[in-house]
C-alpha positions as CSV (number, residue, x, y, z in Angstrom):
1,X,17.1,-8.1,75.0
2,X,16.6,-6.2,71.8
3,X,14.0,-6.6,69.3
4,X,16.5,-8.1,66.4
5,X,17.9,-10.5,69.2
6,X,15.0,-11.9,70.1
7,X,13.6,-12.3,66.8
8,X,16.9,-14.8,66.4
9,X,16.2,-16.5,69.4
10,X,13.4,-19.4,70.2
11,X,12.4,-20.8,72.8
12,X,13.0,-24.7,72.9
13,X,10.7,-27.0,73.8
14,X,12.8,-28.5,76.9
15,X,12.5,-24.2,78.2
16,X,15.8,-23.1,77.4
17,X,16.5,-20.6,75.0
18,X,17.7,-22.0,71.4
19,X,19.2,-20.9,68.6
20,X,16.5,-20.5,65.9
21,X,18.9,-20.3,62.9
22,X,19.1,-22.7,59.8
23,X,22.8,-23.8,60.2
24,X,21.9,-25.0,63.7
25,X,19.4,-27.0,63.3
26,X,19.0,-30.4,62.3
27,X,22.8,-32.0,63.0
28,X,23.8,-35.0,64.5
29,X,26.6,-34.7,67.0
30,X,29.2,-37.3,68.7
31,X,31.2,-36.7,71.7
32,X,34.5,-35.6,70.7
33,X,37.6,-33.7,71.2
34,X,37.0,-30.0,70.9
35,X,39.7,-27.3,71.1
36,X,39.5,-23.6,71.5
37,X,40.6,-21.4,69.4
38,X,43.7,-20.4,71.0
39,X,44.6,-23.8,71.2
40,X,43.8,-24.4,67.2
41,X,46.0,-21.8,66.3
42,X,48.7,-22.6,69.1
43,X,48.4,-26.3,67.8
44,X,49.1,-25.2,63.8
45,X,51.9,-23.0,64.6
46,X,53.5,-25.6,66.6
47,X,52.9,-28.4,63.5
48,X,53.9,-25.7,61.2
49,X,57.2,-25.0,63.2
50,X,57.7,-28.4,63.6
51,X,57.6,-29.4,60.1
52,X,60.0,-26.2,59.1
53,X,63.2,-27.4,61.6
54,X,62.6,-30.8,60.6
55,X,63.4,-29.9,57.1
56,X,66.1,-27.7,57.9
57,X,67.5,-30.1,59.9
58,X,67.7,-32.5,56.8
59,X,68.9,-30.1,54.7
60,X,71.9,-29.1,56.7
61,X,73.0,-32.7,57.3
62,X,73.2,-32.9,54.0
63,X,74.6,-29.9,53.2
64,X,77.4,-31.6,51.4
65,X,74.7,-32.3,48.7
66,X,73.5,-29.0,48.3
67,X,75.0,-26.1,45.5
68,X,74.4,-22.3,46.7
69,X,75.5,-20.5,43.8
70,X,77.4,-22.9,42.7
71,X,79.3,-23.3,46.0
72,X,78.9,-26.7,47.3
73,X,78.6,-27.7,50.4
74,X,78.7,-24.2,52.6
75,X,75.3,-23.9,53.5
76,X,74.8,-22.6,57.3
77,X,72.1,-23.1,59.7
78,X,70.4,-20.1,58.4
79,X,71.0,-20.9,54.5
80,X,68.9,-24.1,55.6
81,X,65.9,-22.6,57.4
82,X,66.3,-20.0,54.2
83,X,65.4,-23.3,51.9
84,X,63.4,-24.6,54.2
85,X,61.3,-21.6,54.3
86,X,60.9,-21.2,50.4
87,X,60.8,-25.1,49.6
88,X,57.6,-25.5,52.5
89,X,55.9,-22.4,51.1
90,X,56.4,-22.0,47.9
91,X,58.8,-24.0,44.9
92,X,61.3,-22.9,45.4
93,X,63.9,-19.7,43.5
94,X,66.4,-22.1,42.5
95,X,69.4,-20.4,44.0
96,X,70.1,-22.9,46.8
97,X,70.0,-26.6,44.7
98,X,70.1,-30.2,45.6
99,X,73.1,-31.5,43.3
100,X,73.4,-35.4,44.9
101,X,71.1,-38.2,43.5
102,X,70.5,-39.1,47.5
103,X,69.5,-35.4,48.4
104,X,67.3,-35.4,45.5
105,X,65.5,-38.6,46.8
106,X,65.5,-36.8,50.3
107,X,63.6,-33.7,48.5
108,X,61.1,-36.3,46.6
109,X,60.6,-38.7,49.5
110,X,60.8,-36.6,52.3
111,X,60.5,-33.0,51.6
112,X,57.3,-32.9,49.5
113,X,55.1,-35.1,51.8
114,X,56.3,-32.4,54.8
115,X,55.9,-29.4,51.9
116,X,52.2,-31.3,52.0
117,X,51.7,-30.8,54.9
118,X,53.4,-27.2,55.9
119,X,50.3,-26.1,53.2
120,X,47.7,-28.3,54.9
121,X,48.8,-26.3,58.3
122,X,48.3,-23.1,56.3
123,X,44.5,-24.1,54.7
124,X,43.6,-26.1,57.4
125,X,40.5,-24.0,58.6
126,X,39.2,-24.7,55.3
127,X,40.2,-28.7,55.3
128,X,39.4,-29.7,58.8
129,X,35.3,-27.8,58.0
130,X,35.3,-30.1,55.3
131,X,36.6,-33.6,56.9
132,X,34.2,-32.7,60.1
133,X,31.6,-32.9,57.9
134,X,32.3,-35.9,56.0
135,X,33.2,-37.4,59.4
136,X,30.2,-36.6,61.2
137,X,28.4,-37.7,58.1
138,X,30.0,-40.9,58.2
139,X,29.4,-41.2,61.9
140,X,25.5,-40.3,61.4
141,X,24.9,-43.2,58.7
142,X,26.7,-45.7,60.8
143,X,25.1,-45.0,63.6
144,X,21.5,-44.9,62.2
145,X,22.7,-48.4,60.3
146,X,23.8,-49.5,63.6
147,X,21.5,-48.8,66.0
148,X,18.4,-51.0,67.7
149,X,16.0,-50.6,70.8
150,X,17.9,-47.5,71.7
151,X,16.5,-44.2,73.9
152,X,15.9,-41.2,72.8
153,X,15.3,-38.4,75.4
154,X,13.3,-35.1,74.2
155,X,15.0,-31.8,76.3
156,X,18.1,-31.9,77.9
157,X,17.1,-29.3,80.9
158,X,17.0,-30.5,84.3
159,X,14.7,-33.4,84.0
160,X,16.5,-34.7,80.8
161,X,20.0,-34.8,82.3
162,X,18.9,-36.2,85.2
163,X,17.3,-39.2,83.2
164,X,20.4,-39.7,81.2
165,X,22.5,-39.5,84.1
166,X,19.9,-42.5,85.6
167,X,20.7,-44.3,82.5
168,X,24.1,-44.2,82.0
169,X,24.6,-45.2,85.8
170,X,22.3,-48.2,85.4
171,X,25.0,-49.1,82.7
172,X,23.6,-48.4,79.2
173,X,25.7,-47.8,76.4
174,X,25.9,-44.1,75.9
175,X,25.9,-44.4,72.1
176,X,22.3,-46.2,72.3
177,X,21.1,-42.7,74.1
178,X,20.4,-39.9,72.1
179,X,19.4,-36.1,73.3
180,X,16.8,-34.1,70.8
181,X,17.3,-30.1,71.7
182,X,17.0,-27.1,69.3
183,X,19.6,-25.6,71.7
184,X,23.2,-26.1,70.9
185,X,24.5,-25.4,74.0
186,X,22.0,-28.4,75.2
187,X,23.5,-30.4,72.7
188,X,26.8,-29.7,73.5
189,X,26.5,-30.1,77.3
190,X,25.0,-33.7,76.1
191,X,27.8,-35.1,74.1
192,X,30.0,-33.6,76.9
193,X,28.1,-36.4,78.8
194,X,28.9,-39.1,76.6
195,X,25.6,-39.4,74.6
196,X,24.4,-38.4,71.0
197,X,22.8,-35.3,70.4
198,X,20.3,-34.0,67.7
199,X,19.7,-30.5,67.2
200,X,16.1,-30.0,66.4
201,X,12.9,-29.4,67.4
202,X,11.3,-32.9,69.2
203,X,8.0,-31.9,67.3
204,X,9.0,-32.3,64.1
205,X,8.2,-35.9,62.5
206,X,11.1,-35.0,60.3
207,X,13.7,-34.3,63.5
208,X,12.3,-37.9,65.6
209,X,13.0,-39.8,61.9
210,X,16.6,-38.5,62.0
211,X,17.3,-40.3,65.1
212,X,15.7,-43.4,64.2
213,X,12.8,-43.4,66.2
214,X,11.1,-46.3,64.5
215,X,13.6,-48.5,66.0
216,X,13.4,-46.8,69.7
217,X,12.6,-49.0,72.6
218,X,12.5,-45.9,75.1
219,X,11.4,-42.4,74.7
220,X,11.9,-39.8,77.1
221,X,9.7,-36.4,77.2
222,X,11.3,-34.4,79.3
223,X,9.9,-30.5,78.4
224,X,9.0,-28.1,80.5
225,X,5.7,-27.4,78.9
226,X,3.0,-29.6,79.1
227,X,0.8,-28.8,75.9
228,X,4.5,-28.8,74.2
229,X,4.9,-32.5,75.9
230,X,1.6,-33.2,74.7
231,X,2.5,-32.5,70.8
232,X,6.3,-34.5,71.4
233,X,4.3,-37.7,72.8
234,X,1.4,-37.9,70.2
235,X,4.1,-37.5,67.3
236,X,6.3,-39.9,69.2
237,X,3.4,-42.5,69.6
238,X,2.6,-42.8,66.1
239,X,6.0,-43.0,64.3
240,X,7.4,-45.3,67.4
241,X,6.9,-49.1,67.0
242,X,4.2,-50.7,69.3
243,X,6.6,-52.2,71.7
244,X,8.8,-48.4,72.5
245,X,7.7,-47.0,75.8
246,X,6.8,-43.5,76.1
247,X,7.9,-41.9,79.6
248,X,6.8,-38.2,80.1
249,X,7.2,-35.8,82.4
250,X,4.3,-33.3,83.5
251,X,4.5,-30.2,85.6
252,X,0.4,-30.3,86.4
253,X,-1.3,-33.6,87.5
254,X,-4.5,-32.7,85.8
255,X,-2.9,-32.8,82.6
256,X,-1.5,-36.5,83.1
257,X,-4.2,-38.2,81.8
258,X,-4.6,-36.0,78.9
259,X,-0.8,-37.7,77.9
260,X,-1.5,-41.2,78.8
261,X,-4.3,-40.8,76.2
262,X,-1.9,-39.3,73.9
263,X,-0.2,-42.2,74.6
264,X,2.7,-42.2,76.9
265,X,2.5,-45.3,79.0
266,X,3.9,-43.6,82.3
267,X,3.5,-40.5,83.0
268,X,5.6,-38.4,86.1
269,X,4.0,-35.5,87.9
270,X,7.6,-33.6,88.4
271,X,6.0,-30.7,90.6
272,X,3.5,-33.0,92.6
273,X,5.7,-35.8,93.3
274,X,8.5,-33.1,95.0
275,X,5.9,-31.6,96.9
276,X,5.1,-35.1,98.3
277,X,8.4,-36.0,99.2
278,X,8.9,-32.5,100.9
279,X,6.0,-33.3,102.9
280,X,7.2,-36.6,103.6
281,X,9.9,-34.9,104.7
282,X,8.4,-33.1,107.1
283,X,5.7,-35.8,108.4
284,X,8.7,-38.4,108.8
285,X,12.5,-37.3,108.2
286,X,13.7,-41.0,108.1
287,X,11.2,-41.6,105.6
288,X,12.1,-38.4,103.3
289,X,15.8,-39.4,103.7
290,X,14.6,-42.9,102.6
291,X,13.5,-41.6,99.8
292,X,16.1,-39.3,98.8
293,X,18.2,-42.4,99.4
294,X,16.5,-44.1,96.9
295,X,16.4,-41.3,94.4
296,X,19.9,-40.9,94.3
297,X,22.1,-43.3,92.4
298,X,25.2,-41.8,94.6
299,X,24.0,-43.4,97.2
300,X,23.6,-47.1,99.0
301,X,20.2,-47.8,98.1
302,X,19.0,-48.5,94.2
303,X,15.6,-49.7,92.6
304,X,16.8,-51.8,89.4
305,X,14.5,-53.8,87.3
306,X,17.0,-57.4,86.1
307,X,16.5,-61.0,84.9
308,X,16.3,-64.3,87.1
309,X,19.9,-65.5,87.9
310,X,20.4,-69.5,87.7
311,X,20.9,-69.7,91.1
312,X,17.5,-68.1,92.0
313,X,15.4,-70.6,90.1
314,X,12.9,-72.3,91.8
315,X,13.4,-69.2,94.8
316,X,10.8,-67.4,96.3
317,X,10.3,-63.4,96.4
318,X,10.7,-64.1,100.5
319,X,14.3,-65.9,99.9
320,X,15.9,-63.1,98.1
321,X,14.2,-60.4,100.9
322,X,16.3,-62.8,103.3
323,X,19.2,-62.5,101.2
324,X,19.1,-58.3,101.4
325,X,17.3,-57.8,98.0
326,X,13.5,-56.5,98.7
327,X,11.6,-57.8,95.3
328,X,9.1,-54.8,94.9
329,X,7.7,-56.8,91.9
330,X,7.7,-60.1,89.7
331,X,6.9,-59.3,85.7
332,X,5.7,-62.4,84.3
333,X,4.6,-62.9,80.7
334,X,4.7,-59.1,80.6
335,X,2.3,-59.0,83.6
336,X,3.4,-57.3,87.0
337,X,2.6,-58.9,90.0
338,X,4.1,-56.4,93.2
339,X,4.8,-57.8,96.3
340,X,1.5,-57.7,98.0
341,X,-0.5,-59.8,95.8
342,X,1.2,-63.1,97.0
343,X,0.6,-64.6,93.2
344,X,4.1,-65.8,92.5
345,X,5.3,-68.6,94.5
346,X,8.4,-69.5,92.8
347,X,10.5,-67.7,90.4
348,X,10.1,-68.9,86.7
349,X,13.3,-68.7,83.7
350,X,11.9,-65.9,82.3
351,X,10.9,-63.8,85.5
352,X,12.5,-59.9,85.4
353,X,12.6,-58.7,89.7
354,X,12.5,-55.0,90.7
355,X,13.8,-55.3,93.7
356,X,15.7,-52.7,96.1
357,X,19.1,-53.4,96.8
358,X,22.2,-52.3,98.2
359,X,25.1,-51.1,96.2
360,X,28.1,-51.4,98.0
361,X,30.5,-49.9,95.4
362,X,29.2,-46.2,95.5
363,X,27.7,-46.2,99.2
């Protein structure tokens, strides 16, 4: 890579390499419909085509109406597409007249509004920049309006998709999940997956403020850096309410602690935690596919956290292991009591179970 190219380019704090320019950064973005440029122009020339035969078509049926030099009602086909053609793109040169008060009313009622849009075709680089912004702008203030106790997730590498994968699989809304990268192509490949994306840097109190973090109820930090990680989580901490949760991600267990006291309440040891389970792997193969099972949401087994159904009142942990759901832990009054401390006897109203259980539609 040459010097002037990578002066242009930055690296991003999830590791991927982002585009460092002004016009990049900073922008909300929705999933939408996106077409290539050869399809653009294939679209307008179609509309614009369109929009020419339909007016030569009305012309020529009512060609009876119509004066060519004074010669009414002898226009051809081509006489027509020649009006057409001048009427769409220009006013008009007067040689080829509407004579009939109906034709005229045609010209008004119907000819203008597709002369409107023949010119709209024509400028519509210009037009469609301009209502992308306002409509994204729109978008952005509704949405910010709108939303509550959402997620946000900090890189959109490996880790970050993963997590928004996990998310949207355990149901949530996709418009309540939203992807901070100064990478476009992150971005992109984000509202591909149905979320929101922010282009920006995840450091920046500015950047988390634009995506509403003061209402979050989840952040993510999912960088590949850990002293980067470090930065996101301690901004994150202090502009986040007192209720959000703050998961990271950390490629070195010694640093873990140093983000719990930067306050992330759980913290992941990516690189430890696959060694483990490739030793796991090797110690015990059931147990590694176990846990592979349990990792994957394409798969029969899933660890989901979920309220106290009616019909479970009064039940014991034990009853609903008999029933095929393991309860890995009771959260009471915002306590957790796992299954080895024997402390819950009965399941309360307000109980939330993590349990293991088997999902039957996508084994």
């Amino acid at each position: 890579m040459d010097e002037a190219l990578a002066r242009r380019y930055k690296r991003s704090p999830d590791g991927l390499e982002g585009d460092g320019t002004e016009e990049s950064a900073r922008s909300l973005l929705f999933r939408g419909r996106k077409l290539s440029p050869i399809k653009n122009v294939i679209l307008r020339i179609g509309v614009a085509a369109a929009t020419l035969v339909l007016t030569a078509m009305v012309v020529y049926f009512e060609r009876a109406c119509y004066a060519d030099a004074g010669v009414v009602g002898e226009l051809t086909w081509i006489d027509s597409f020649y009006y057409a053609t001048v009427s769409l793109s220009t006013t008009g040169y007067g040689d080829i007249v509407p004579i009939c008060e109906s034709s005229r009313a045609v010209n008004v009622l119907v000819i203008t509004p597709l002369r409107f849009l023949f010119l709209i075709v024509l400028v519509g680089t210009t037009i469609e920049v301009l209502t992308k912004k306002t409509r994204t702008e729109i978008r952005s203030r509704r949405w910010r309006k709108k939303v509550e106790d959402h997620t946000i997730i900090i890189g959109y590498g490996v880790k970050g998709r993963s997590a928004g994968k996990a998310l949207l699989d355990a149901g949530y809304d996709p418009n309540t999940i939203v992807v901070v990268s100064p990478d476009r192509e992150s971005c992109d490949l984000a509202t591909r997956d149905g979320l929101v994306a922010f282009v920006g840097d995840g450091r920046q109190e500015e950047v988390l403020k634009d995506v509403s973090i003061e209402g979050a109820g989840q952040i993510i930090v999912a960088t590949n850096e850990d002293d980067t990680s470090v930065l996101v989580t301690l901004t994150a901490r202090r502009l986040a309410p007192a209720h959000a949760r703050i998961i990271a991600a950390v490629r070195e267990s010694q640093n873990a602690d140093v983000l719990r006291q930067s306050g992330a309440n759980s913290v992941i040891p990516t690189a430890e935690s696959a060694g483990r389970l490739m030793g796991l792997s090797v110690i015990s193969s059931e147990a590694g596919a176990l846990m592979e099972d349990l990792l994957d949401s394409s798969r029969g087994l899933e660890v989901t956290e979920r309220a106290v159904t009616k019909e479970e009142l009064s039940m014991s942990p034990e009853d609903l292991n008999e029933k095929g759901q393991i309860v890995l832990a009771v959260i009471r009054n915002g306590i957790t009591h796992r299954f080895y401390t024997e402390s819950i006897r009965f399941l309360e109203k307000s109980d939330r179970l993590v349990v293991i259980k088997y999902n039957r539609e996508e084994a």
